[in-house]
C-alpha positions as CSV (number, residue, x, y, z in Angstrom):
1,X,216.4,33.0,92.2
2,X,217.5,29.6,92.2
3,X,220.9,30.2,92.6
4,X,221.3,32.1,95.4
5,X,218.6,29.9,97.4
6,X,221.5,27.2,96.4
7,X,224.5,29.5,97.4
8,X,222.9,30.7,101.0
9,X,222.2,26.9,102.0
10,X,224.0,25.3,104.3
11,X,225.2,22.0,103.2
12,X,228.8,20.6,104.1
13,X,230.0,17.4,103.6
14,X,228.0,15.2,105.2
15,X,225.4,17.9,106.3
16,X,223.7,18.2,102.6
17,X,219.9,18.4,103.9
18,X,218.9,21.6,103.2
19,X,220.2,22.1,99.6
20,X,218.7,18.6,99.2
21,X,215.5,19.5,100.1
22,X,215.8,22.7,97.8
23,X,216.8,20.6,94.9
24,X,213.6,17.9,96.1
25,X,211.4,21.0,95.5
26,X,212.8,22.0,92.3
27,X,212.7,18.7,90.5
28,X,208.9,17.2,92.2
29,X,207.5,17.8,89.2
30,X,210.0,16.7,86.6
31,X,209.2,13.7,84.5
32,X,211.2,10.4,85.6
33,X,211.4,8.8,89.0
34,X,213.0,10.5,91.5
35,X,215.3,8.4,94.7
36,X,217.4,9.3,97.4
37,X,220.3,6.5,97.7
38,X,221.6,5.4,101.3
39,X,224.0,7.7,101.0
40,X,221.7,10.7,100.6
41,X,222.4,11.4,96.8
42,X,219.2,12.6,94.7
43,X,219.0,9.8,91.3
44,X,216.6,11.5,88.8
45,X,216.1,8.8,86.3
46,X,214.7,10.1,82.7
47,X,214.4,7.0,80.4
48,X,215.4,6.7,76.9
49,X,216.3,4.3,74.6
50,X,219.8,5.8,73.6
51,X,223.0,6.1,75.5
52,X,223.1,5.1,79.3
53,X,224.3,9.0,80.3
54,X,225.1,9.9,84.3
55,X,225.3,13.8,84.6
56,X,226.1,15.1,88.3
57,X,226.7,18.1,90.1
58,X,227.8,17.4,94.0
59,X,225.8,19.1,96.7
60,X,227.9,20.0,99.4
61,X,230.5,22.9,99.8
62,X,233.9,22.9,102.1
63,X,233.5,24.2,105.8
64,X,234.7,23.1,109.0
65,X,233.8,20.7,111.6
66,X,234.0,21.2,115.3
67,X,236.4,18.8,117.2
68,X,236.7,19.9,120.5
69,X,236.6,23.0,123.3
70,X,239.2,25.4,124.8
71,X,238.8,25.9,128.9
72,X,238.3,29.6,128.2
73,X,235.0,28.7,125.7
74,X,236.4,29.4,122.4
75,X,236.6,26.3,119.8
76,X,238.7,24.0,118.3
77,X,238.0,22.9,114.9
78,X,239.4,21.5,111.8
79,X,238.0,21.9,107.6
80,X,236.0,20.3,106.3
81,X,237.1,19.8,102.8
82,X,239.7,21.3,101.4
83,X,240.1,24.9,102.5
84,X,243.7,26.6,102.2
85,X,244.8,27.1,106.7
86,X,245.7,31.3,105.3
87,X,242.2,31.5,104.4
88,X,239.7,31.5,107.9
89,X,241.5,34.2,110.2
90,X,238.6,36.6,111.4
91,X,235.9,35.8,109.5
92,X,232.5,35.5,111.1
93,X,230.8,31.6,110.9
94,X,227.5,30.3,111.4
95,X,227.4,27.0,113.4
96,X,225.3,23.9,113.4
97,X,221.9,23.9,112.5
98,X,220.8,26.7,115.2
99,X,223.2,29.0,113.5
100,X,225.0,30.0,116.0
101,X,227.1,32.6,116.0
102,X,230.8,32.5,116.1
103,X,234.3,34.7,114.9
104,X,237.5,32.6,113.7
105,X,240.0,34.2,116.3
106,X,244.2,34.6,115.6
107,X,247.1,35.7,117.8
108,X,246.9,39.2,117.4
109,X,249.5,40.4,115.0
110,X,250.8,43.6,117.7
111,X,252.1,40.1,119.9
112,X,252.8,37.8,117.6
113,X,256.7,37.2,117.4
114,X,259.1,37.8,114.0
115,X,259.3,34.0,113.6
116,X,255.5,34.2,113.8
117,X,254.7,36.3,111.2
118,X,257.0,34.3,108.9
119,X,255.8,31.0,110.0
120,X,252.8,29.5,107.9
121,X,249.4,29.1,109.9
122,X,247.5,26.1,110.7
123,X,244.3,25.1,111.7
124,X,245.8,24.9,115.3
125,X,246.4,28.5,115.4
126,X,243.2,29.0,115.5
127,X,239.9,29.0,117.5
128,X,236.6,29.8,117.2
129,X,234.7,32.4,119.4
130,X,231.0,32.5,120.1
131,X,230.8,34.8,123.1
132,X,231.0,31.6,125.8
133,X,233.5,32.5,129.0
134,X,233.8,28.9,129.5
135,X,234.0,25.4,128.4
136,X,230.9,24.8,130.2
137,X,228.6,27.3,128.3
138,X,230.2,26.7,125.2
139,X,228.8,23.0,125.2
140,X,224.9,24.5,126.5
141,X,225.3,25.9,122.6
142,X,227.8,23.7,120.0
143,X,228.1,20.2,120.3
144,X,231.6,18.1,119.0
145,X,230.8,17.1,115.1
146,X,228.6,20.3,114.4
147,X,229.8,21.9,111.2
148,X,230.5,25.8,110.4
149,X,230.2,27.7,107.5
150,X,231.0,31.2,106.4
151,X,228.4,33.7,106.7
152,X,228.7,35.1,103.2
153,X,225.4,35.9,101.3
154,X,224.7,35.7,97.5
155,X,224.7,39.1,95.6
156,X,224.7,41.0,92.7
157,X,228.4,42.2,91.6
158,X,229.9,44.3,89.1
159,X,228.7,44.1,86.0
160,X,227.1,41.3,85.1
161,X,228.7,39.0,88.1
162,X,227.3,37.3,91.0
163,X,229.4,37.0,94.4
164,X,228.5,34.3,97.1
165,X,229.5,31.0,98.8
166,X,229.4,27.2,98.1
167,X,229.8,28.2,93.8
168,X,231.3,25.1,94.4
169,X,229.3,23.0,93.2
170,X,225.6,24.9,93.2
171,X,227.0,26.2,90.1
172,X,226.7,22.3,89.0
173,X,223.1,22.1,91.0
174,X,221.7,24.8,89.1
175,X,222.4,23.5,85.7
176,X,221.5,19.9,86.5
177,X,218.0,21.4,87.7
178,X,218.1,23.0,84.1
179,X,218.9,20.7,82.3
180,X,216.4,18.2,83.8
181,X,213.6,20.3,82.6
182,X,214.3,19.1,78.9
183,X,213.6,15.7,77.4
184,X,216.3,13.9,75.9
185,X,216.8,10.9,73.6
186,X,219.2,9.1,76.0
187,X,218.7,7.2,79.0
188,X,219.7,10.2,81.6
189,X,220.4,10.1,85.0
190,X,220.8,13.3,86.8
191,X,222.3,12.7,89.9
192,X,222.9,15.3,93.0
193,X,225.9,13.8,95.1
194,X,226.5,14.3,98.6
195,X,230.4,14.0,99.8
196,X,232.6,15.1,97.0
197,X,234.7,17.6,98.9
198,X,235.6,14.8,101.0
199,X,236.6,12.5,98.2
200,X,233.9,11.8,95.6
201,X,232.2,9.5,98.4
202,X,228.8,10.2,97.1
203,X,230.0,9.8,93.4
204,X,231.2,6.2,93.7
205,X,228.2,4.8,95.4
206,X,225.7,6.1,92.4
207,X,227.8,5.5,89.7
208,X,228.7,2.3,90.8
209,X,225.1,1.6,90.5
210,X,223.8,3.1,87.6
211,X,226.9,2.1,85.4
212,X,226.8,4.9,82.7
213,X,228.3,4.8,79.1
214,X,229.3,8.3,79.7
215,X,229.9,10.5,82.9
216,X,229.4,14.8,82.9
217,X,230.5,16.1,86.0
218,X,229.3,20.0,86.3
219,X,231.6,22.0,88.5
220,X,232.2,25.6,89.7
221,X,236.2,25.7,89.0
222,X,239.4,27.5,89.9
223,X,239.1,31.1,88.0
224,X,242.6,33.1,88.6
225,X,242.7,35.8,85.9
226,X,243.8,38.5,89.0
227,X,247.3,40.5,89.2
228,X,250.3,39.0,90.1
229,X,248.9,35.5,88.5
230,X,251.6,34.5,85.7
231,X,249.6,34.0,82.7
232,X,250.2,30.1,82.1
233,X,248.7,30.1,86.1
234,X,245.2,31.5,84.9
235,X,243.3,28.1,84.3
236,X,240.0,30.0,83.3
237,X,239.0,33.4,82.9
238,X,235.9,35.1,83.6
239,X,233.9,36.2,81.0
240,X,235.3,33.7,78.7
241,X,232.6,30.7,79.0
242,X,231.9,27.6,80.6
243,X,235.2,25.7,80.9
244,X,235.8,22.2,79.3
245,X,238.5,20.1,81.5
246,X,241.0,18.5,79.3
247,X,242.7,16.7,82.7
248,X,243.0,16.4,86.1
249,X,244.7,14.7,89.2
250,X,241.5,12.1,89.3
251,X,240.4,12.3,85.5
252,X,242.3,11.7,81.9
253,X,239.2,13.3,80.2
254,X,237.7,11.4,77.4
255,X,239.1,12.9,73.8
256,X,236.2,12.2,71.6
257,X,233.6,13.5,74.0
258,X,235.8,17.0,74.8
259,X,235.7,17.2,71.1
260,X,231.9,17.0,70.6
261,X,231.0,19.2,73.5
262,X,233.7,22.0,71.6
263,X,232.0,21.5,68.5
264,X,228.5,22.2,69.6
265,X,230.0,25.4,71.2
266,X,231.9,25.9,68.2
267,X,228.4,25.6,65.6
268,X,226.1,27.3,68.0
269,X,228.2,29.9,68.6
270,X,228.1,29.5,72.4
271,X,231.4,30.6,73.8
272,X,233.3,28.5,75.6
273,X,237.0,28.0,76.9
274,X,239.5,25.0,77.6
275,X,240.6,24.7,81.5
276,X,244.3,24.8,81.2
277,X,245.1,23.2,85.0
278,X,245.5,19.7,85.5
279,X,245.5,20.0,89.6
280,X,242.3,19.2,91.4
281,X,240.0,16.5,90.7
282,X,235.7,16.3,91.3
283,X,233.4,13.2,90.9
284,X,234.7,12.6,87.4
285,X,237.0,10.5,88.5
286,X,234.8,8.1,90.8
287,X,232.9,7.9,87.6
288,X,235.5,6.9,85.7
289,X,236.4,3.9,87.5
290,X,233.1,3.0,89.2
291,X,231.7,-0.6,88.1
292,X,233.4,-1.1,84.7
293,X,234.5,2.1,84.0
294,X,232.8,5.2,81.4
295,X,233.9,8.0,79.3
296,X,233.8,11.1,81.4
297,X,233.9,15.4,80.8
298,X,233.6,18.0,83.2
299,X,232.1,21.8,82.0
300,X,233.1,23.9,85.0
301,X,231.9,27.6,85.4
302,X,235.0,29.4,86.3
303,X,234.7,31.3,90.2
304,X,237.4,33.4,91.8
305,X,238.6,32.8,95.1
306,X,237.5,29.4,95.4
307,X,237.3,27.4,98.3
308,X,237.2,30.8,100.5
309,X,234.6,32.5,102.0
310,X,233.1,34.2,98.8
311,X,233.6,33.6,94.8
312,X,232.5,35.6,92.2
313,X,230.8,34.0,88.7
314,X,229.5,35.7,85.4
315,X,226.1,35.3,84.8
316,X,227.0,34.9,81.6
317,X,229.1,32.0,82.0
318,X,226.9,30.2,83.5
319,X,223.9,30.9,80.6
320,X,226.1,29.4,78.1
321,X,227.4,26.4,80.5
322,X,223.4,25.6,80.4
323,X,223.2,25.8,76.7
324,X,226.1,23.7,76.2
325,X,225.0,21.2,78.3
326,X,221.4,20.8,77.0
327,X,222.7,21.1,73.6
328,X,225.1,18.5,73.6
329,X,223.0,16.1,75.9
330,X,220.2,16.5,73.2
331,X,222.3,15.1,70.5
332,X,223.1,11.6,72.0
C-alpha cells in the first residue's frame, strides 16, 4: 500500500530522500517530464493548453535534529519542525540513516520537585539515550546534524481508520500520486516539495518558477473532535470528508475557487467539510506570493494528534479528498 510505504519513510526536513525516491518510483511512468529542482523538489509537468495549475503536497514530516552530546553519552537535541516540547518524553526514536536506536529520557517524576511538575518542559529537559556510557562512544554511532524520528509504524485502526506517522503531508503525497495518473485539460504541475515544516522553503523555490494561475496545496490537517475539546475548537472531524481551508496564518484562501471545489462536492455527492481554524499555515502561502502572486485552496484530510508521534485518518476521507481533487482539476 502506497500509503503506508509513504507513512514508514523517513524524510525530515531537509532529509526527504527516501520518500523521494518512493514517489520517483511511483510517478516513472506517468506521462509529462519529470525534474528534481536544486532544492530537491519533484516538478511533474503535464501540458495542457488551459490554465497554468501548480498542485503540491510537501514531502517531509517534523522530527528532531541532533545538536550536541552529554559527557555521560546520552543526546542533546532540538525539533525539527514544529513539534509541541509536552509531546517527546519516553518515546523510542530512530536516528540517522543507520537507524539507530535511541529513548527520549525525562527527570523521573518520583524526583522531580513540586515546582517541576508545574513548570512547562522544554527541549532542554530532555536527552536522548542510545545505550552509549560515554561521550566518546556516543560519537562512534550519531554524528551532530543527524535527524530522529519516531518509531511509529502504519496500521490498520478501528473501523475504517488508519494510524501512523508523517500523515503530515503523505496524506498530500498520496493524492498527488493519484491524481497524476489522470489527464487533464490544464497545464498541471504536480509538485512534491521538500522543506515546508521548516517554512514553505521548498514551496517558494518551485512556485517561484513555474508561476501558476492557481495553487492547491494537499495537506494532512489538525483533526480535534476528542473530549474535553470545546466544540468551536474542533476544526475538522473525522469521518466528515476532506477539509476545504477557508483561512490561515499564511493564506486568505481564494473565494471563488473554495466555492467551485464545494460545488463539485456538493453535485457529485462527495462529502466534504469546511476547516473552521484559521491557525497554521502550509505551502499555500509561499504560493500565494511567489513571482506575481496566484489564487490558492488547500483540501486537507483531517488526522488526530498531529504533529506527535502517531495520527489517525479515515480511509474514507481520504477516498473522497482524491475524488474531489480529480474532479475539480478535470474541469479547468
Amino acid at each position: 500500500m502506497l500509503l503506508e510505504k509513504l507513512s514508514n519513510a523517513h524524510g525530515p526536513s531537509g532529509f526527504e530522500g527516501e520518500v523521494r525516491n518512493i514517489i520517483k518510483e511511483q510517478i516513472k511512468e506517468f506521462k509529462g517530464d519529470i525534474s528534481i529542482d536544486r532544492m530537491g523538489n519533484i516538478i511533474v509537468h503535464k501540458k495542457g493548453n488551459g490554465k497554468k495549475v501548480l498542485v503540491e503536497a510537501h514531502m517531509d514530516e517534523v522530527g528532531f535534529i541532533i545538536t550536541g552530546y552529554n559527557e555521560d553519552g546520552t543526546l542533546k537535541f532540538t525539533s525539527l519542525g514544529n513539534i509541541n516540547a509536552k509531546v517527546p518524553p519516553a518515546k523510542p526514536v530512530l536516528i540517522g540513516e543507520h537507524r539507530v536506536n535511541g529513548v527520549i529520557g525525562l527527570k523521573p517524576i518520583h524526583l522531580q520537585s513540586k515546582k517541576e511538575r508545574q513548570e512547562a518542559l522544554h527541549y532542554d529537559d530532555y536527552c536522548i539515550d542510545i545505550g552509549a556510557d560515554s561521550k566518546e562512544q556516543a560519537k562512534k554511532y550519531v554524528d551532530l546534524g543527524d535527524y530522529a524520528l519516531f518509531t511509529t509504524q502504519f496500521d490498520l485502526f478501528g473501523d475504517g481508520l488508519i494510524k501512523g506517522k508523517a500523515f503530515d503531508d503523505r496524506m498530500g503525497c498520496y493524492l498527488l500520486v493519484e491524481a497524476l495518473k489522470e489527464e487533464y485539460d490544464c497545464d498541471l504541475y504536480g509538485v512534491f516539495n521538500v522543506q515546508e515544516e521548516t517554512g514553505e522553503r521548498g514551496a517558494y523555490v518551485s512556485s517561484y518558477k513555474i508561476n501558476p494561475d492557481i495553487g492547491i496545496a494537499l495537506e494532512g490537517t489538525v483533526c480535534a473532535d476528542i473530549p474535553n475539546i470545546p466544540e468551536h475548537l474542533k476544526a475538522t472531524k473525522l469521518g466528515e470528508g476532506p477539509a476545504i481551508s477557508i483561512m490561515d496564518k499564511s493564506s486568505l484562501f481564494t473565494t471563488t475557487i473554495k466555492e467551485d471545489i464545494a460545488k463539485i462536492g456538493l453535485d457529485n455527492n462527495i462529502q466534504f467539510q469546511y476547516r473552521k481554524a484559521v491557525a497554521g499555515g502550509n505551502d499555500a502561502g509561499a504560493i500565494h506570493m511567489s513571482s506575481y502572486g496566484s489564487k490558492v485552496a488547500t483540501i486537507s484530510i483531517p488526522c488526530r494528534y498531529i504533529h506527535s508521534s502517531v495520527s489517525v485518518a479515515s480511509l474514507e476521507d481520504i477516498e473522497n479528498g482524491k475524488k474531489l481533487l480529480v474532479k475539480y482539476l478535470k474541469t479547468l
